[in-house]
Structure formats: structure tokens, C-alpha cells
N, C-alpha and C positions, 0 to 999 in steps of 0.2 A: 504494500500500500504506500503510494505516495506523498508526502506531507500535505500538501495541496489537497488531495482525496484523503488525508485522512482529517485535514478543518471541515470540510465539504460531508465526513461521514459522521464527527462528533454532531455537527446538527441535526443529521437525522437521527438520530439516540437521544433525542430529546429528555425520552421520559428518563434515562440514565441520569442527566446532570440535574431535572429537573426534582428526582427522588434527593439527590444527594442532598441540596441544596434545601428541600424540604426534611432532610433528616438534621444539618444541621443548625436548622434551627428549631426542632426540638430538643437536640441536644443540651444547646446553649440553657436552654429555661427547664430541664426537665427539675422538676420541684419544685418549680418558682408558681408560687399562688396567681401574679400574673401573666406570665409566661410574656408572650413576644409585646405584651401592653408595657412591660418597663420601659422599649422603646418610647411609646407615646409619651407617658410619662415624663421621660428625661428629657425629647422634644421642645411639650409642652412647656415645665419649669424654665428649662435656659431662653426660649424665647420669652416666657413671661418678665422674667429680672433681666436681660439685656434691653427688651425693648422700652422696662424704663427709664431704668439707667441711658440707653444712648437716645432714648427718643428725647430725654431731656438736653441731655447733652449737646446733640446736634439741633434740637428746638424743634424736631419733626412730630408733624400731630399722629396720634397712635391708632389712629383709626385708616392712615396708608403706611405707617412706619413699621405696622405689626405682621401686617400679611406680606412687607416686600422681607421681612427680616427672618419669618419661615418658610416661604418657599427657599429662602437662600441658603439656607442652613439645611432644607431639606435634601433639596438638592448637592450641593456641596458633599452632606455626610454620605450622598452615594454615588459622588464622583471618588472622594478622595480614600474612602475605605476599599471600593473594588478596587483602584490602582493598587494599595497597600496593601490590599488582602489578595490584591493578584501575583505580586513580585515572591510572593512564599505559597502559591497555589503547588507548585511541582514537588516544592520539598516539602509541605504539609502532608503532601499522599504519596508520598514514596515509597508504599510498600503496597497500595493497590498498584504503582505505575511498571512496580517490579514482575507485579506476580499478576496482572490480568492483561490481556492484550485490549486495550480500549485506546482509541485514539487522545494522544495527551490534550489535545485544545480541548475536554470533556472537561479537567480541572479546571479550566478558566471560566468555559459557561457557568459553571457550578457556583462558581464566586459572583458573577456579575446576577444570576438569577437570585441566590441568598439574598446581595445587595437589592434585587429591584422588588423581593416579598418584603424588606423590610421600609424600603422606599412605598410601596403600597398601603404600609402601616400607618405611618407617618400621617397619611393623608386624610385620617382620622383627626389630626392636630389642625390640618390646614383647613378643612371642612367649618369645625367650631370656630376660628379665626373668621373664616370668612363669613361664617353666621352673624359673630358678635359686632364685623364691621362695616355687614351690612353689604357683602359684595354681591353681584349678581350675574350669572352664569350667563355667558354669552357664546355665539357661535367661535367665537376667538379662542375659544378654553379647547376647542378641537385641537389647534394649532401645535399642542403640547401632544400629541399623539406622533404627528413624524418628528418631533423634536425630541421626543424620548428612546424613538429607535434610531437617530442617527448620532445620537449620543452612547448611550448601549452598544451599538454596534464599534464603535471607536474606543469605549472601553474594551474591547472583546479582541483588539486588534494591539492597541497598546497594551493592555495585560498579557497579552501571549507574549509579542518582544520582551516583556519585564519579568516574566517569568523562565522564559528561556536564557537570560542573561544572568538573571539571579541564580539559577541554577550553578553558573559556573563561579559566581563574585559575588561569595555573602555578605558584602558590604554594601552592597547598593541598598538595598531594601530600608536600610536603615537613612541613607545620604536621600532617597528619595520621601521616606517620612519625614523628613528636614526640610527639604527642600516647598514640602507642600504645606509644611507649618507655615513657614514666611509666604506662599503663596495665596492664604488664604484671609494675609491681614492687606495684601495686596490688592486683590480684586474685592471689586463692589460686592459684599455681603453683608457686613454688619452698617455698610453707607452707602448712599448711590452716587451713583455717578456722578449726577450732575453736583454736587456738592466739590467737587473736584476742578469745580471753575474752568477757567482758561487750560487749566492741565487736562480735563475730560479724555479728549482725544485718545489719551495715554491708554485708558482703557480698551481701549480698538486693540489694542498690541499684546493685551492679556489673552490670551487662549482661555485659560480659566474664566472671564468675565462672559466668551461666547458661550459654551459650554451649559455654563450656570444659566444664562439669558435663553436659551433657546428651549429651557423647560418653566424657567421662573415668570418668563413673560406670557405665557400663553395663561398661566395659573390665575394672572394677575389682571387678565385679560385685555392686554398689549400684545402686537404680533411682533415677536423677533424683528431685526433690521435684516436688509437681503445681507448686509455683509456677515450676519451671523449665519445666515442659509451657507451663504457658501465660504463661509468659513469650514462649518462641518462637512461640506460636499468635496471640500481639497484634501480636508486632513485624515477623512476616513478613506479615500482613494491613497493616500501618499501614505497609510498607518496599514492600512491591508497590504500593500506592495512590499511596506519591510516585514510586516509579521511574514508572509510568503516565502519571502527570500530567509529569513532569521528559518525558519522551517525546514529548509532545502539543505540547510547551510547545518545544523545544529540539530536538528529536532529529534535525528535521528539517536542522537547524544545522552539526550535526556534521559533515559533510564541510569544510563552509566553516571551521571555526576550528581543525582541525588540517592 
């Protein structure tokens, strides 16, 4: 099987990555009285005290300061956990990767799927938000439907490379949780953009701010900018072409270095 056919076979095995990903997270809460609602929970509280705390701060009234500061954090906590939790997918399962012949891109769906059941939880947070201020569902709130699979999909692409890298340089994993601490006080989440004045622009040049915007604007019901369209439309074509080639090149690897 070829690496290309065997990305192309992990997604027909759907229900493979889609069990695992449901096994762990009953894992995670088995015992726990509310099992995967701690998520909501923990959600819930941190936007409740940041959005006083900076709603005052920055003097933003809390009835648009609150819904742009959970989608943002929603979003965000499942961009930046499946990259994290994708650069240690290979060595997490190295002993199913030894002893089952399943195509390895199976551990990255598994991550990116965990990430979007608990991104689905979440939305239990965003729903009451938007109750208490008052939003009102619009055809635009569609908009967050292809911006969630072309987002998804580009985690799916960049997690394979970060996992097939990490496999051989256990150091990365940790240089890239670093790197996405500082990238997240960077891009518009806990502030918008436009508070950014004459520097705004600067924003354009964050990857992270597309990313985040192309699921957080639909929510909020604003439509993405075309240059966030095709922001995602370059980088999922130019993130598929190295995962491909990192496959060709490596993939066949992977058992041996974890």
C-alpha cells in the first residue's frame, strides 16, 4: 500500500478512528459524575471572568465582547490542542502502530475527530451566550459549515507532517506548545482586531487570526473576508502536498522510530 493510498484508505475506516476517538473520551471522564460537561464547565467559567475582567479593560460592552471572546477560545482550544495533541499522535499509539497493520494517518483522524466531539460540546457554552445576548441565527451561521471542514481538513494535513516529524525529534512537540502559547496572545482572541488601530492590517499576516475567523465569524454571524477563503484554499492545497510528500519520504518509517 502506498502512502498516498494509504491517507486515501485511513478515511474510508472511518468508523476505526471515529471509535477510537469516541473511546477516548470516555476514557478521559470515566468516573467523573460529569463526564465530557467539565469541558463546558471550564469553557463556561474562563469566559465568564475574562470577559469581565477585559470587557472592562478594553471598555467593550459585554453583550458583543462575550460571544466574540467564546467563539474565540472555542475555536482556538481546537485548533491548538489537535496540532498538540497531533505532534505525539504516533508515539501515543505505538504499540497499536507496531502490532496492527492500519494505515498510520488513522492516529491523526482520531485526534482531530476527539478534538471536533469536544469542539461540539462546547457549543452548548456558545448556544447560552448567544441566548443571554440576545443573538439571532441567520443564514450566515451556514457559512461556519465549509469553514469548519476547511479548517479540519488543514489540521489533518498539518498534524500528519507534525506527527511524522515528531516521531523522529522529541523536541519539537514541546518548541511547538511554545510557540502556540505566544501565538495565541498574538492573534485576535481575547481582543479584536480593530482595537489594533493603524497596526490592524498586521492581523492579515497571522495564519492563526484566519483560521480562528473562518469558524468564529460565521458563529457571530459575519461572513469570513474572501482573503480568509482563500487563505484556507492555499494552505490546505500547499499542507496536503507536504503531508504527501513527508509520507513518501518517511511514512514508511514510522513504525520503526516510535
Amino acid at each position: 500500500m502506498s502512502p498516498t493510498t494509504s491517507i486515501a484508505e485511513a478515511f474510508r475506516q472511518w468508523r476505526i478512528w471515529w471509535w477510537l476517538a469516541r473511546r477516548d473520551i470516555r476514557s478521559r471522564y470515566r468516573g467523573s459524575v460529569l463526564g465530557p460537561l467539565w469541558l463546558v464547565a471550564t469553557l463556561g467559567i474562563l469566559v465568564g471572568g475574562l470577559s469581565i475582567v477585559y470587557g472592562a479593560v478594553f471598555n467593550q460592552p459585554l453583550k458583543t465582547f462575550i460571544p466574540y471572546l467564546t467563539t474565540g477560545f472555542m475555536v482556538w482550544w481546537f485548533v491548538s490542542v489537535s496540532i498538540t495533541e497531533c505532534c505525539t499522535a504516533f508515539i501515543n499509539n505505538s504499540a497499536l502502530i507496531r502490532n496492527q497493520p492500519l494505515p498510520i494517518a488513522i492516529y491523526v483522524l482520531q485526534t482531530i475527530a476527539r478534538n471536533l466531539i469536544i469542539l461540539a460540546t462546547n457549543i452548548i457554552v456558545f448556544l447560552a451566550v448567544a441566548l443571554f445576548c440576545g443573538l439571532r441565527p441567520s443564514l450566515i451561521n451556514l457559512f461556519v459549515i465549509p469553514g469548519l471542514v476547511l479548517v479540519s481538513i488543514l489540521l489533518f494535513s498539518v498534524g500528519l507532517c507534525l506527527a511524522i516529524i515528531c516521531a523522529r525529534f522529541r523536541d519539537i512537540p514541546h518548541l511547538v506548545a511554545n510557540l502556540l502559547q505566544v501565538a495565541m496572545l498574538l492573534t485576535p482572541i481575547m481582543f479584536l482586531k480593530s482595537m489594533l488601530g493603524p497596526r490592524a492590517a498586521f492581523a492579515d499576516f497571522n495564519p492563526f487570526f484566519h483560521i480562528v475567523d473562518a469558524i468564529r465569524g460565521p458563529l457571530l454571524g459575519q461572513t469570513p473576508s474572501a482573503l480568509t477563503w482563500s487563505f484556507l484554499v492555499l494552505t490546505n492545497l500547499f499542507a496536503a502536498a507536504a503531508s504527501a510528500w513527508l509520507m513518501r519520504r518517511a511514512g514508511h518509517r514510522v513504525a520503526y522510530l516510535v
